[in-house]
Biotite code that builds the C-alpha atoms (Angstrom):
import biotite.structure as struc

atoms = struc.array([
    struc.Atom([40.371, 36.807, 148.420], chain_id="A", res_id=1, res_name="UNK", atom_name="CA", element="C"),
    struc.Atom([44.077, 38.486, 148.548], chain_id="A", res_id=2, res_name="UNK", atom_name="CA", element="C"),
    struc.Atom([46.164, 38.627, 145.534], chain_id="A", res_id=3, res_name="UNK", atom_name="CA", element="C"),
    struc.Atom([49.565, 36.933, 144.782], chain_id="A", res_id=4, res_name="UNK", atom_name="CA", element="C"),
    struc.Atom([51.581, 40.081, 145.934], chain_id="A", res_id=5, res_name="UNK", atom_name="CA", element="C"),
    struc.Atom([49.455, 40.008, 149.389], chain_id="A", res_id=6, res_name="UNK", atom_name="CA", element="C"),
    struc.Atom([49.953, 36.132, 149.881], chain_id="A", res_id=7, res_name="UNK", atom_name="CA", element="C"),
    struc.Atom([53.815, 36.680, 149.493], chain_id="A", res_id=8, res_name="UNK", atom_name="CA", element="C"),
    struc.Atom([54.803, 39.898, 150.725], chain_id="A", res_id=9, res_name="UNK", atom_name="CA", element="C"),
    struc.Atom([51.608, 40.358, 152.982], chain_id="A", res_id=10, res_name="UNK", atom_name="CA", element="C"),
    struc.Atom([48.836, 43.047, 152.942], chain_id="A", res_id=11, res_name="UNK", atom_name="CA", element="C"),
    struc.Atom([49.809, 47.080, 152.884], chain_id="A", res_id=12, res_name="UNK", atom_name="CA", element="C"),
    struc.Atom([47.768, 49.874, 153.460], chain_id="A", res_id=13, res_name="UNK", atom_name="CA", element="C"),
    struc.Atom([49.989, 51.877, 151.024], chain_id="A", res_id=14, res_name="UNK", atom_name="CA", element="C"),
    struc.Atom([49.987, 51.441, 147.642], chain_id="A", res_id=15, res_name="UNK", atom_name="CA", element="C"),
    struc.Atom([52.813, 49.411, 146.422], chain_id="A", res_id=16, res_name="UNK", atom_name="CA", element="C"),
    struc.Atom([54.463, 49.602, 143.313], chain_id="A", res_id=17, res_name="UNK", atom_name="CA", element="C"),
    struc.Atom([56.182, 46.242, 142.118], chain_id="A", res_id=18, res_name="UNK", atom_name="CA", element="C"),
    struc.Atom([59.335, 46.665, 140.347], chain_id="A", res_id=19, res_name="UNK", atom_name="CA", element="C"),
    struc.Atom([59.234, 45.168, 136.246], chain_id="A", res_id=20, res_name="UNK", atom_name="CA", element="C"),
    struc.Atom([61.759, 43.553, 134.740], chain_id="A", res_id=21, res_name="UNK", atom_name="CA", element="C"),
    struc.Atom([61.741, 42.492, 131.207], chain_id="A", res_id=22, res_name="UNK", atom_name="CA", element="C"),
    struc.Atom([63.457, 39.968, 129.175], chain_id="A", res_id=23, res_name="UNK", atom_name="CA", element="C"),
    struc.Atom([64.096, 39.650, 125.628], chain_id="A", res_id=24, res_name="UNK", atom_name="CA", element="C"),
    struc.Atom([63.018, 42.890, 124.468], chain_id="A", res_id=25, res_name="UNK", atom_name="CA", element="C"),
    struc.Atom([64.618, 42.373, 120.610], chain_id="A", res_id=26, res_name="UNK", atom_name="CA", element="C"),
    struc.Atom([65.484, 45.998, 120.644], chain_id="A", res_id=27, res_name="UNK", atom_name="CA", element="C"),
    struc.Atom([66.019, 47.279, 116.700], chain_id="A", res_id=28, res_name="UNK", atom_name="CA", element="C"),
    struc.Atom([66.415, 45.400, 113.412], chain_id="A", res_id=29, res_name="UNK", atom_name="CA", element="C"),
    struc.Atom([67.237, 47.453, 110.950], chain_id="A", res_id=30, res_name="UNK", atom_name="CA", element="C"),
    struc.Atom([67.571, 45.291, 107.069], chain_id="A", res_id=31, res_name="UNK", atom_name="CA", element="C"),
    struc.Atom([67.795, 46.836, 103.433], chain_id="A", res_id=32, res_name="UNK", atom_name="CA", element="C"),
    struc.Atom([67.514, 45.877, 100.135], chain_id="A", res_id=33, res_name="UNK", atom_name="CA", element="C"),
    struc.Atom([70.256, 47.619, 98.303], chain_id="A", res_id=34, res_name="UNK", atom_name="CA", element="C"),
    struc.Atom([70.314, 46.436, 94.339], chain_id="A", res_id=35, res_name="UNK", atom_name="CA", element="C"),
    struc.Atom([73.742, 45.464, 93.356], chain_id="A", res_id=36, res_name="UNK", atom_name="CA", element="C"),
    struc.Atom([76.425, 46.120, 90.319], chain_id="A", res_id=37, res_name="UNK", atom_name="CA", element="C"),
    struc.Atom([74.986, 44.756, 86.528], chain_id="A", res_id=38, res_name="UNK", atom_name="CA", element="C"),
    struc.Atom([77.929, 43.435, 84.502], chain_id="A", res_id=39, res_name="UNK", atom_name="CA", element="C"),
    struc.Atom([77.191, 42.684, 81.211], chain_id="A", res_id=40, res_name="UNK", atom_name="CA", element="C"),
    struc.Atom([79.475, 41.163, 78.316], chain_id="A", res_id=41, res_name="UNK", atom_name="CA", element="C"),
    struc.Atom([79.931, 41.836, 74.842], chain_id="A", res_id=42, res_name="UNK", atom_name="CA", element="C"),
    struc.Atom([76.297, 43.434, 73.171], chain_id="A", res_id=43, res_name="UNK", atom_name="CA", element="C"),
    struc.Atom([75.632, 42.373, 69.968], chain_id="A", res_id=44, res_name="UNK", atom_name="CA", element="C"),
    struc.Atom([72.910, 44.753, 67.990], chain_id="A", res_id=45, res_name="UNK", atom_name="CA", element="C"),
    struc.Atom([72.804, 42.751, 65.037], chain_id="A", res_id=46, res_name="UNK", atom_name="CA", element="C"),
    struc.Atom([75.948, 42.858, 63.138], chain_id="A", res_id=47, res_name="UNK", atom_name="CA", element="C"),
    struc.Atom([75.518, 45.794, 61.445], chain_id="A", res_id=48, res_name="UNK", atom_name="CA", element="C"),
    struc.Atom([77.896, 46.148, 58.650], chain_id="A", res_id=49, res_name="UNK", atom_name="CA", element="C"),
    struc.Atom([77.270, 49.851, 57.356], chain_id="A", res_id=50, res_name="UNK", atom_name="CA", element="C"),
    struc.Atom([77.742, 50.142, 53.345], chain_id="A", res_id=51, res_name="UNK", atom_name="CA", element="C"),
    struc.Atom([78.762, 48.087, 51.338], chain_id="A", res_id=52, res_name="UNK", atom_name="CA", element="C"),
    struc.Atom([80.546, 49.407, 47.598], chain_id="A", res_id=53, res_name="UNK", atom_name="CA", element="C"),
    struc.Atom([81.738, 48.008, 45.128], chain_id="A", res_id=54, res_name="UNK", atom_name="CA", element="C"),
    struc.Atom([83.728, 49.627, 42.091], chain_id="A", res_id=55, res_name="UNK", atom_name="CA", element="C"),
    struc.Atom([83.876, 47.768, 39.264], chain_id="A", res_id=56, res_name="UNK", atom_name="CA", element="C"),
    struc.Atom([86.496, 48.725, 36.363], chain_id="A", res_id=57, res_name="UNK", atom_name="CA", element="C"),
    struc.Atom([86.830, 52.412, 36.075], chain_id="A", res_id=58, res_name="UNK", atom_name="CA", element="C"),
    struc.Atom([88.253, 55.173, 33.764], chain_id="A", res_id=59, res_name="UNK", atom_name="CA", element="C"),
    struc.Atom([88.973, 58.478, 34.723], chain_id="A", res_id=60, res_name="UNK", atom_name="CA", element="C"),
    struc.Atom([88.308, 59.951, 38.726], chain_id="A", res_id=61, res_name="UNK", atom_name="CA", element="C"),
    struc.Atom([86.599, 58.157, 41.182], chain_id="A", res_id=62, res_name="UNK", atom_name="CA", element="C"),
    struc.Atom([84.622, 59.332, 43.828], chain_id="A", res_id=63, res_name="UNK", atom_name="CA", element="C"),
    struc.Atom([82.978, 57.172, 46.591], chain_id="A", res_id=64, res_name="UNK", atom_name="CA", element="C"),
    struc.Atom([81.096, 58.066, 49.471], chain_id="A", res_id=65, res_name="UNK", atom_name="CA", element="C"),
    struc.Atom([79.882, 55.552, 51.615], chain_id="A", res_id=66, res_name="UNK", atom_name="CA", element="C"),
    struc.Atom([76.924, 58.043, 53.845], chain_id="A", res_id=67, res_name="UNK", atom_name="CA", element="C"),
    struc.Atom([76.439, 58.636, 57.292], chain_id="A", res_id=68, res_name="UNK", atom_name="CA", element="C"),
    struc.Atom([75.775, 54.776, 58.971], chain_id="A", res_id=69, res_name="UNK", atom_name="CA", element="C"),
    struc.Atom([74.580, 55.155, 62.899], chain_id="A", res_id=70, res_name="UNK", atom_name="CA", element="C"),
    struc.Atom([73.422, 52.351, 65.145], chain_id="A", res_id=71, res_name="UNK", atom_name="CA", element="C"),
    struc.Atom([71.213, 53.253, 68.463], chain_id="A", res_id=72, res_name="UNK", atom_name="CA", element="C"),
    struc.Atom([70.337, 50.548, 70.526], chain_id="A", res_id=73, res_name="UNK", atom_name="CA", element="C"),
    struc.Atom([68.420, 51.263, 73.812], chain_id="A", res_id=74, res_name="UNK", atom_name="CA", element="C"),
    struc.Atom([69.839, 48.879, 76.726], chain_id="A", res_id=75, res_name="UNK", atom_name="CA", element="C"),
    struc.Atom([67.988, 48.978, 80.023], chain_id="A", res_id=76, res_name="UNK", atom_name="CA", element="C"),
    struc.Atom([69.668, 46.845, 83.438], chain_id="A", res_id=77, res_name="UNK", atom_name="CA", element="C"),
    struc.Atom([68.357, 46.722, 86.961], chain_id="A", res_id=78, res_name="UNK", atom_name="CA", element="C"),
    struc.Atom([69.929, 45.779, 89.829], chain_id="A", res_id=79, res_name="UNK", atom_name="CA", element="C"),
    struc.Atom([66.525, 45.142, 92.271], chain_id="A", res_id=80, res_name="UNK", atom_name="CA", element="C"),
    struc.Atom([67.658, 44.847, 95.664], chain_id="A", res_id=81, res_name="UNK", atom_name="CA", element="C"),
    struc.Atom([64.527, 42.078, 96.296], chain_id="A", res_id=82, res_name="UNK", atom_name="CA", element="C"),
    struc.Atom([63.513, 41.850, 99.902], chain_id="A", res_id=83, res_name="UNK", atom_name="CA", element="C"),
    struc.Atom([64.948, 42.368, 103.644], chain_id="A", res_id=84, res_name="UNK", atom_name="CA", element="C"),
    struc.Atom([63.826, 40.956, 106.240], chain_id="A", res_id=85, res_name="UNK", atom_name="CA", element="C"),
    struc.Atom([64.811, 41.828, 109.810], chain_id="A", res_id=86, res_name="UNK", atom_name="CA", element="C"),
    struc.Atom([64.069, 40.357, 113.008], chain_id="A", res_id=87, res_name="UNK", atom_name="CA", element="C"),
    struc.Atom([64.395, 41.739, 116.638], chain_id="A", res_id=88, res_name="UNK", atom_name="CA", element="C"),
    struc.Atom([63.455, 38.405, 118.331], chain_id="A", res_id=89, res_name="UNK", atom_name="CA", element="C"),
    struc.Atom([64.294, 38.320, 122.129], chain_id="A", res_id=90, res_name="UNK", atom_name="CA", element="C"),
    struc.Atom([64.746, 34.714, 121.945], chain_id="A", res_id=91, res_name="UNK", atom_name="CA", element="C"),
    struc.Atom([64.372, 32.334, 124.739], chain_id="A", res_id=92, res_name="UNK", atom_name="CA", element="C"),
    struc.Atom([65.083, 31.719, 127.612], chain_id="A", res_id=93, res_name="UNK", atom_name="CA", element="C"),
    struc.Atom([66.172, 34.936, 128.589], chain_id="A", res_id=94, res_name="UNK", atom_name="CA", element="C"),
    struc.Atom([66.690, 36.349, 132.126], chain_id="A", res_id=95, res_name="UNK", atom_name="CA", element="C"),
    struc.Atom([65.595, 39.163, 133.586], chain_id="A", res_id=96, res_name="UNK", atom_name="CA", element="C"),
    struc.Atom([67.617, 41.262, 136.337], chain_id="A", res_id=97, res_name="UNK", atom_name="CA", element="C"),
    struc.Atom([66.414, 43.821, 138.651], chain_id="A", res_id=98, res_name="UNK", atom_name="CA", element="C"),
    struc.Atom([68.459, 46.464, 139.141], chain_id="A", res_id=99, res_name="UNK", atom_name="CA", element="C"),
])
């Protein structure tokens, strides 16, 4: 029984290449998930005051020293991208040329 190619274009001793043509191929996609800027407002660590003196009635010289007072607070922010997604479809109904 002959092929479609034979039935249409007839029989040939030589081999035959057929041309291809393709449609909606997609091509690339290219996506990213790039994290953004963190903006934060005012940080409160818990309203640290440092020392607090008082000097009652006094005679004679003063001294006061209120220390050394330091506050370390550890502040971590991420800016995750989350995902991308990219898609390189060809669609439909496309047409294909030969050229």
């Amino acid at each position: 029984m002959a092929n479609l190619w034979d039935k249409i274009w007839g029989a040939d001793e030589a081999v035959v290449t057929p041309d291809v043509a393709s449609a909606g191929n997609g091509g690339g996609a290219a996506a990213s998930a790039n994290g953004g800027a963190v903006a934060t407002g005012d940080l409160n660590t818990g309203g640290n005051t440092g020392s607090a003196i008082g000097v009652g009635d006094s005679v004679g010289d003063v001294s006061v020293d209120g220390g050394v007072m330091a506050n370390t607070a550890n502040i971590g922010a991420a800016a995750n991208g989350g995902t991308a997604i990219a898609d390189a479809s060809g669609g439909d109904y496309n047409v294909a040329f030969l050229s």
